[in-house]
LUMBA-283550 format. One record per residue (C-alpha): residue number from 1; residue in one letter; x, y, z. Coordinates in steps of 0.02 Angstrom, whole numbers. Each point is the difference from the previous one (the first is absolute). Layout:
BEGIN
+-----+------+--------+--------+--------+
: seq : type :     c1 :     c2 :     c3 :
+-----+------+--------+--------+--------+
: NUM :    a :      X :      Y :      Z :
...
+-----+------+--------+--------+--------+
//
This chain:
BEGIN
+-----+------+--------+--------+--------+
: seq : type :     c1 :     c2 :     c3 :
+-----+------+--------+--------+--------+
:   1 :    x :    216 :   -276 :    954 :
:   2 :    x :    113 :    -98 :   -130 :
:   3 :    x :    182 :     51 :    -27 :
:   4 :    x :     -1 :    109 :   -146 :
:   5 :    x :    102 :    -81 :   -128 :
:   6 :    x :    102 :     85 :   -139 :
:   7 :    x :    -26 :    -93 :   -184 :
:   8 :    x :    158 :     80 :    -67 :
:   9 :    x :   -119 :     83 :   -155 :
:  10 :    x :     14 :    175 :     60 :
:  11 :    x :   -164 :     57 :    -89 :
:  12 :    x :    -95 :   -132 :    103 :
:  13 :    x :     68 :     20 :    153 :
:  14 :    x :    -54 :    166 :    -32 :
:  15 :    x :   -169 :    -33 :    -67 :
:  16 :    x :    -32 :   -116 :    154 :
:  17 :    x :     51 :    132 :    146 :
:  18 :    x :   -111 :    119 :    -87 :
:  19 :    x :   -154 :    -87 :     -1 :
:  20 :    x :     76 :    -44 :    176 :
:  21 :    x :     27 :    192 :     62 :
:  22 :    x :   -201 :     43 :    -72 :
:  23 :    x :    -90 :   -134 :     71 :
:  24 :    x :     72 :     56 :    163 :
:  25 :    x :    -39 :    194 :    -50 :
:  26 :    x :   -173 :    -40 :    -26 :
:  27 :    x :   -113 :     94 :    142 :
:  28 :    x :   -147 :    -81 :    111 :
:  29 :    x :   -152 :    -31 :    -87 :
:  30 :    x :     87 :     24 :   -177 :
:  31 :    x :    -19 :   -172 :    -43 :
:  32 :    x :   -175 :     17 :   -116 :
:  33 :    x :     53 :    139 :    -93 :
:  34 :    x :     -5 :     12 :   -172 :
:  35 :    x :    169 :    -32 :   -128 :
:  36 :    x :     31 :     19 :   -167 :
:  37 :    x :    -20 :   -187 :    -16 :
:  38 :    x :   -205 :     71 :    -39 :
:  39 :    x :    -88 :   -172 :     79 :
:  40 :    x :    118 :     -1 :    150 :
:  41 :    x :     17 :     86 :    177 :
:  42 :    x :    182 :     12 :     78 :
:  43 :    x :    -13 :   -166 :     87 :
:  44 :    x :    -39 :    -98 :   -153 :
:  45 :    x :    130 :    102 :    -98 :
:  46 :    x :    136 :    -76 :    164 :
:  47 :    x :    -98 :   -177 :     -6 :
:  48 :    x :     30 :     14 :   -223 :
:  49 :    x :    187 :     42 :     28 :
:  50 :    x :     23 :   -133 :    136 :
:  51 :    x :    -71 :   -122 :    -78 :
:  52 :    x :    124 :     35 :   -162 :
:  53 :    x :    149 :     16 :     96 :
:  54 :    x :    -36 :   -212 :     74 :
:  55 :    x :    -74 :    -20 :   -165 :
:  56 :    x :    205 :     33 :    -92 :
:  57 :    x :     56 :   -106 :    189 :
:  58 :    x :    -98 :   -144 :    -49 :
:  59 :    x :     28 :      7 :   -198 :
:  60 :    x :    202 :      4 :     68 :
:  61 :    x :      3 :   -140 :    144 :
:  62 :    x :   -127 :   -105 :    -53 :
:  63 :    x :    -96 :     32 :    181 :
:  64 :    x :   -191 :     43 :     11 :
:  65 :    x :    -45 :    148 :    -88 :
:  66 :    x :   -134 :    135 :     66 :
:  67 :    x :   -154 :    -58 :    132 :
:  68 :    x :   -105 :    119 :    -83 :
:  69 :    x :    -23 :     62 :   -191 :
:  70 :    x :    116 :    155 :    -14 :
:  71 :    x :   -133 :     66 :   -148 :
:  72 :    x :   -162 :    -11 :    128 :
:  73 :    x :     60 :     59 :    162 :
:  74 :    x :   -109 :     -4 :    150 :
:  75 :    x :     26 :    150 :     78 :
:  76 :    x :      4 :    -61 :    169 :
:  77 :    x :    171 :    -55 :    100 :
:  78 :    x :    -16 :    -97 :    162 :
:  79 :    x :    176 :     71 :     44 :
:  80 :    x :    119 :    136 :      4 :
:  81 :    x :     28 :     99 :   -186 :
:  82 :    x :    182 :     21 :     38 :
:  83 :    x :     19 :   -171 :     47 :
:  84 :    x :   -111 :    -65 :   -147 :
:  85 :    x :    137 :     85 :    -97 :
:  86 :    x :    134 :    -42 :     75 :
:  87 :    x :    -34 :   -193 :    -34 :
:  88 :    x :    -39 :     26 :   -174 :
:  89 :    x :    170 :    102 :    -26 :
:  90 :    x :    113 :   -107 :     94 :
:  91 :    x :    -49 :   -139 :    -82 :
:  92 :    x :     18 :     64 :   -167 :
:  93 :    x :    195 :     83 :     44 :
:  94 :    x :     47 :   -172 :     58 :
:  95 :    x :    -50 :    -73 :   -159 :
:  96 :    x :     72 :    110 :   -111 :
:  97 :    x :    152 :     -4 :    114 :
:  98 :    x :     45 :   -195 :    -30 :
:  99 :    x :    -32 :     49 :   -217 :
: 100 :    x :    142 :    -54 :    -73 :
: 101 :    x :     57 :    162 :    -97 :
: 102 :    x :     84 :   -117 :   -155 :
: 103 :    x :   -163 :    -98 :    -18 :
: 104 :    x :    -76 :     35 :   -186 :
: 105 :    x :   -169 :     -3 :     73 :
: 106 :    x :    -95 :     -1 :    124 :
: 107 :    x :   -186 :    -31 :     66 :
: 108 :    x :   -134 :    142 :      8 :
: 109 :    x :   -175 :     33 :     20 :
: 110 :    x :    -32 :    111 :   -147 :
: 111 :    x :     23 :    -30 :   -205 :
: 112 :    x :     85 :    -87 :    -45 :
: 113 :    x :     32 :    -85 :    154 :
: 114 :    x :    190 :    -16 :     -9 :
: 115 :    x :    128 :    148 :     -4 :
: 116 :    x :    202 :     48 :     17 :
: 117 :    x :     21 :     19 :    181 :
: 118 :    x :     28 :    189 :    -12 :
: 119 :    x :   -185 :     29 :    -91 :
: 120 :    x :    -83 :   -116 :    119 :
: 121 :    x :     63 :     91 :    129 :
: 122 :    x :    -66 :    149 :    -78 :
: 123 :    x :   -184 :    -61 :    -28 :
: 124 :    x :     14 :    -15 :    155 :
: 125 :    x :     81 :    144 :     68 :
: 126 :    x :   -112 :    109 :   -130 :
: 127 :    x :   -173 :    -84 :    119 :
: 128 :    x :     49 :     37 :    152 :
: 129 :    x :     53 :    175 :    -42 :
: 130 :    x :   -139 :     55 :   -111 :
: 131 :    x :   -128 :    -56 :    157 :
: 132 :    x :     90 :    110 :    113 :
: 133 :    x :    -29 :    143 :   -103 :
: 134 :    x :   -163 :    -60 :     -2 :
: 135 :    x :    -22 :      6 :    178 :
: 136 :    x :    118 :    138 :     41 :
: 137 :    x :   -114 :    123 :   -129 :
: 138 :    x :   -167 :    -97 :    100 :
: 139 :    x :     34 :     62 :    166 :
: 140 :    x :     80 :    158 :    -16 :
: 141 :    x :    207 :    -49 :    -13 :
: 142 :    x :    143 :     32 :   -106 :
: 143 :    x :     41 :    -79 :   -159 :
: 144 :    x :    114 :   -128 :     57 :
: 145 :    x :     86 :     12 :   -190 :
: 146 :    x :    133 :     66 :    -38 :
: 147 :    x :     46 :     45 :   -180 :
: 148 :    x :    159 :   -113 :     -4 :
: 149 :    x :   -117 :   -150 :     37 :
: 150 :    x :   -156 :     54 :   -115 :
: 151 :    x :    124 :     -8 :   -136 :
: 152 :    x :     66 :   -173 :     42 :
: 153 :    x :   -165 :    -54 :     20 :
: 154 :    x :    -77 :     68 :   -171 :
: 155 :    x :    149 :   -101 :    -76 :
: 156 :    x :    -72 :   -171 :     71 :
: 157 :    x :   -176 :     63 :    -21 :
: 158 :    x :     13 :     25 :   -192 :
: 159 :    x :     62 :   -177 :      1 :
: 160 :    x :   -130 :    -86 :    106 :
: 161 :    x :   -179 :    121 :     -5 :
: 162 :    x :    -72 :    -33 :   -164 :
: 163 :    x :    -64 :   -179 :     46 :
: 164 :    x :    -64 :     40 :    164 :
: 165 :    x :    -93 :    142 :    -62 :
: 166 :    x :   -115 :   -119 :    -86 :
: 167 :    x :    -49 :    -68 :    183 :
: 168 :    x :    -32 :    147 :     51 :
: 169 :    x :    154 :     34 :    118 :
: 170 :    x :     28 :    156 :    -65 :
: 171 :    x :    -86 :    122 :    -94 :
: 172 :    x :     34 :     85 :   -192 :
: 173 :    x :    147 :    115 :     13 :
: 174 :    x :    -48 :    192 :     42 :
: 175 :    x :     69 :    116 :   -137 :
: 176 :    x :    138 :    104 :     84 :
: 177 :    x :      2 :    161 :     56 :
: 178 :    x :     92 :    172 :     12 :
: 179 :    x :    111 :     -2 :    141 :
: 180 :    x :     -1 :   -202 :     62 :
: 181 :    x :    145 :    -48 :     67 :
: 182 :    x :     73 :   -198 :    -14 :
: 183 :    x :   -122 :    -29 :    140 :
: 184 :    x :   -158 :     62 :   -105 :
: 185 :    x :     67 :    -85 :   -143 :
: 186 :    x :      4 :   -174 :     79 :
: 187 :    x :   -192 :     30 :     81 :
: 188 :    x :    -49 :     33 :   -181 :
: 189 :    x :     59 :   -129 :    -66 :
: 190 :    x :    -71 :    -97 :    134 :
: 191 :    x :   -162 :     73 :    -40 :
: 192 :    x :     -5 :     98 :    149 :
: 193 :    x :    -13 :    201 :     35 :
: 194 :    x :    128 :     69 :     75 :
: 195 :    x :   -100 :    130 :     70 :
: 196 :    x :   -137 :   -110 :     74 :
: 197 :    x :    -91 :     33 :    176 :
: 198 :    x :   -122 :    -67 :    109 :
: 199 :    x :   -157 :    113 :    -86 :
: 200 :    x :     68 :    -42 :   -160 :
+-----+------+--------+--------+--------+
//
Protein backbone atom coordinates (compact mmCIF):
# COMPACT_ATOMS: atom_id res chain seq x y z
CA UNK A 1 0.00 0.00 0.00
CA UNK A 2 0.88 3.83 -0.50
CA UNK A 3 2.89 5.70 2.15
CA UNK A 4 0.40 7.40 4.21
CA UNK A 5 1.03 10.98 3.93
CA UNK A 6 0.31 13.72 6.55
CA UNK A 7 -1.49 17.05 4.86
CA UNK A 8 -0.52 19.17 7.87
CA UNK A 9 -4.65 20.04 8.35
CA UNK A 10 -5.03 18.08 11.47
CA UNK A 11 -8.87 17.62 11.01
CA UNK A 12 -8.13 15.85 7.69
CA UNK A 13 -5.52 13.86 8.50
CA UNK A 14 -7.89 12.84 10.93
CA UNK A 15 -10.91 12.51 8.81
CA UNK A 16 -8.78 10.40 6.30
CA UNK A 17 -7.31 7.69 8.95
CA UNK A 18 -10.81 7.29 10.07
CA UNK A 19 -12.44 6.37 7.08
CA UNK A 20 -9.00 4.49 6.82
CA UNK A 21 -9.30 2.54 10.38
CA UNK A 22 -13.39 1.51 9.30
CA UNK A 23 -12.91 0.31 6.00
CA UNK A 24 -10.39 -2.00 7.50
CA UNK A 25 -12.97 -2.78 10.58
CA UNK A 26 -15.51 -3.78 8.26
CA UNK A 27 -16.24 -7.77 8.67
CA UNK A 28 -16.54 -10.49 5.72
CA UNK A 29 -19.54 -10.34 3.82
CA UNK A 30 -20.45 -6.75 5.26
CA UNK A 31 -19.98 -5.15 2.11
CA UNK A 32 -23.99 -5.04 0.87
CA UNK A 33 -25.29 -3.88 3.92
CA UNK A 34 -27.41 -1.20 4.26
CA UNK A 35 -26.17 2.72 5.47
CA UNK A 36 -27.77 5.64 6.28
CA UNK A 37 -26.88 6.89 2.83
CA UNK A 38 -30.86 5.10 2.15
CA UNK A 39 -29.99 4.04 -1.78
CA UNK A 40 -26.54 2.73 -0.84
CA UNK A 41 -24.89 -0.54 0.63
CA UNK A 42 -21.41 -0.14 2.50
CA UNK A 43 -19.40 -0.65 -0.64
CA UNK A 44 -21.01 2.10 -2.55
CA UNK A 45 -20.95 4.31 0.58
CA UNK A 46 -16.52 3.41 0.37
CA UNK A 47 -16.74 3.67 -3.66
CA UNK A 48 -18.95 7.52 -2.88
CA UNK A 49 -16.19 8.61 -0.39
CA UNK A 50 -13.33 7.44 -2.66
CA UNK A 51 -14.37 8.80 -5.39
CA UNK A 52 -14.67 12.43 -3.40
CA UNK A 53 -11.50 12.19 -1.80
CA UNK A 54 -9.63 11.96 -5.95
CA UNK A 55 -12.45 14.07 -6.82
CA UNK A 56 -10.74 17.35 -4.17
CA UNK A 57 -6.99 15.46 -5.72
CA UNK A 58 -7.92 16.22 -9.13
CA UNK A 59 -9.84 19.69 -8.52
CA UNK A 60 -6.12 20.49 -6.58
CA UNK A 61 -3.41 19.05 -9.17
CA UNK A 62 -5.10 19.35 -12.17
CA UNK A 63 -4.68 15.27 -12.74
CA UNK A 64 -7.68 12.98 -13.82
CA UNK A 65 -10.43 13.05 -11.54
CA UNK A 66 -12.63 9.82 -10.54
CA UNK A 67 -12.96 6.54 -13.17
CA UNK A 68 -16.32 6.16 -12.01
CA UNK A 69 -19.28 8.67 -10.93
CA UNK A 70 -18.88 9.05 -7.08
CA UNK A 71 -23.01 9.77 -7.03
CA UNK A 72 -23.84 6.18 -8.91
CA UNK A 73 -21.54 3.74 -7.49
CA UNK A 74 -21.39 0.28 -8.77
CA UNK A 75 -21.22 -1.71 -5.98
CA UNK A 76 -18.78 -4.05 -7.19
CA UNK A 77 -14.73 -3.70 -6.64
CA UNK A 78 -12.40 -5.90 -8.66
CA UNK A 79 -9.82 -5.38 -5.78
CA UNK A 80 -9.02 -5.14 -2.27
CA UNK A 81 -11.46 -2.44 -0.07
CA UNK A 82 -8.50 -1.45 2.01
CA UNK A 83 -6.44 -0.97 -0.86
CA UNK A 84 -9.27 0.78 -2.89
CA UNK A 85 -8.99 3.15 0.02
CA UNK A 86 -5.85 3.47 0.47
CA UNK A 87 -5.35 4.92 -3.20
CA UNK A 88 -8.08 7.23 -2.93
CA UNK A 89 -6.63 8.65 0.51
CA UNK A 90 -3.12 8.87 -0.39
CA UNK A 91 -3.77 10.62 -3.20
CA UNK A 92 -5.88 13.13 -1.72
CA UNK A 93 -3.11 13.74 1.56
CA UNK A 94 -0.51 14.34 -1.08
CA UNK A 95 -2.53 16.93 -2.65
CA UNK A 96 -3.54 18.74 0.09
CA UNK A 97 0.02 18.35 1.34
CA UNK A 98 1.78 20.51 -1.61
CA UNK A 99 -1.52 23.44 -0.83
CA UNK A 100 0.11 26.36 -0.33
CA UNK A 101 -1.35 27.47 3.15
CA UNK A 102 -1.04 31.55 2.09
CA UNK A 103 -2.91 30.88 -1.17
CA UNK A 104 -6.42 32.99 -1.08
CA UNK A 105 -8.04 30.19 -2.83
CA UNK A 106 -8.01 27.24 -3.90
CA UNK A 107 -9.78 24.57 -6.29
CA UNK A 108 -12.69 22.25 -5.09
CA UNK A 109 -15.26 20.03 -6.21
CA UNK A 110 -18.23 21.44 -4.41
CA UNK A 111 -20.02 25.21 -4.48
CA UNK A 112 -18.65 27.30 -5.14
CA UNK A 113 -15.79 25.62 -6.50
CA UNK A 114 -13.00 27.70 -4.94
CA UNK A 115 -12.24 28.06 -1.13
CA UNK A 116 -9.41 29.43 1.63
CA UNK A 117 -7.18 26.54 1.96
CA UNK A 118 -8.29 25.82 5.56
CA UNK A 119 -12.26 25.35 4.40
CA UNK A 120 -11.27 23.34 1.44
CA UNK A 121 -9.53 21.26 3.49
CA UNK A 122 -12.48 20.96 5.56
CA UNK A 123 -15.06 20.03 2.76
CA UNK A 124 -12.96 17.73 2.46
CA UNK A 125 -12.05 16.49 5.69
CA UNK A 126 -15.98 16.86 6.66
CA UNK A 127 -16.54 13.77 3.41
CA UNK A 128 -14.36 11.52 4.35
CA UNK A 129 -15.33 11.61 7.99
CA UNK A 130 -19.05 11.75 7.73
CA UNK A 131 -18.72 8.30 5.35
CA UNK A 132 -16.92 6.61 8.02
CA UNK A 133 -19.56 7.14 10.36
CA UNK A 134 -21.54 5.96 7.76
CA UNK A 135 -19.87 2.81 7.45
CA UNK A 136 -18.67 2.41 10.95
CA UNK A 137 -22.72 2.65 12.17
CA UNK A 138 -23.32 0.03 8.76
CA UNK A 139 -21.38 -2.77 9.99
CA UNK A 140 -21.54 -2.72 13.53
CA UNK A 141 -18.28 -0.21 14.68
CA UNK A 142 -17.63 2.70 16.73
CA UNK A 143 -18.27 6.21 15.91
CA UNK A 144 -15.00 7.16 14.70
CA UNK A 145 -16.00 11.02 15.92
CA UNK A 146 -14.97 12.51 18.39
CA UNK A 147 -16.67 15.62 19.83
CA UNK A 148 -13.56 17.91 19.37
CA UNK A 149 -13.77 17.14 15.58
CA UNK A 150 -17.77 17.17 15.16
CA UNK A 151 -17.44 20.65 16.36
CA UNK A 152 -14.74 21.68 13.92
CA UNK A 153 -16.54 20.11 11.36
CA UNK A 154 -20.12 21.74 12.02
CA UNK A 155 -18.06 25.04 11.76
CA UNK A 156 -17.06 24.28 7.99
CA UNK A 157 -20.34 22.52 7.43
CA UNK A 158 -22.53 25.63 8.21
CA UNK A 159 -20.32 27.32 5.70
CA UNK A 160 -20.39 24.88 2.83
CA UNK A 161 -23.96 22.47 3.24
CA UNK A 162 -26.64 24.68 2.16
CA UNK A 163 -25.77 24.44 -1.64
CA UNK A 164 -25.12 20.88 -1.73
CA UNK A 165 -28.24 20.10 -0.06
CA UNK A 166 -30.04 21.17 -3.16
CA UNK A 167 -28.17 18.11 -5.01
CA UNK A 168 -29.14 16.06 -2.80
CA UNK A 169 -25.77 15.39 -0.87
CA UNK A 170 -27.24 15.74 2.21
CA UNK A 171 -30.47 15.69 3.63
CA UNK A 172 -32.78 18.63 5.66
CA UNK A 173 -31.30 19.11 9.07
CA UNK A 174 -32.93 16.76 11.93
CA UNK A 175 -34.33 18.92 14.78
CA UNK A 176 -32.09 18.23 17.82
CA UNK A 177 -32.61 16.32 20.60
CA UNK A 178 -32.36 15.93 24.48
CA UNK A 179 -29.10 14.69 25.35
CA UNK A 180 -26.94 14.94 21.73
CA UNK A 181 -23.70 15.55 22.21
CA UNK A 182 -21.34 17.71 19.44
CA UNK A 183 -21.32 14.43 17.62
CA UNK A 184 -25.30 14.23 17.30
CA UNK A 185 -25.33 17.76 16.61
CA UNK A 186 -23.10 17.61 13.52
CA UNK A 187 -25.21 14.23 12.12
CA UNK A 188 -28.24 16.52 12.43
CA UNK A 189 -27.20 18.99 10.80
CA UNK A 190 -26.00 16.71 8.28
CA UNK A 191 -29.36 15.35 8.05
CA UNK A 192 -28.45 12.25 9.56
CA UNK A 193 -29.70 10.29 12.91
CA UNK A 194 -27.47 9.86 15.26
CA UNK A 195 -29.09 6.94 16.50
CA UNK A 196 -29.45 5.09 13.19
CA UNK A 197 -29.02 1.13 12.70
CA UNK A 198 -29.07 -1.41 10.24
CA UNK A 199 -33.18 -2.23 10.82
CA UNK A 200 -33.71 1.32 10.91
Amino acid sequence: MSEITNTGWDVLDFSHQALRQVVRGVPAGAWQLPTPCSQWDVTQVLQHAAGDQIGFAAFLTGEPGPSEDPFAPSGALAGDPEAYAEAALSRSAAAWAGVDRAAEQVPVPVPPNTMEPSLGAGACALDAAVHAWDIAVATGQPSPLTGEVARELLEVSRRIVEPLRAWGAYAAVLPAEEGDDDVAALLRYLGRDPRWTPAA
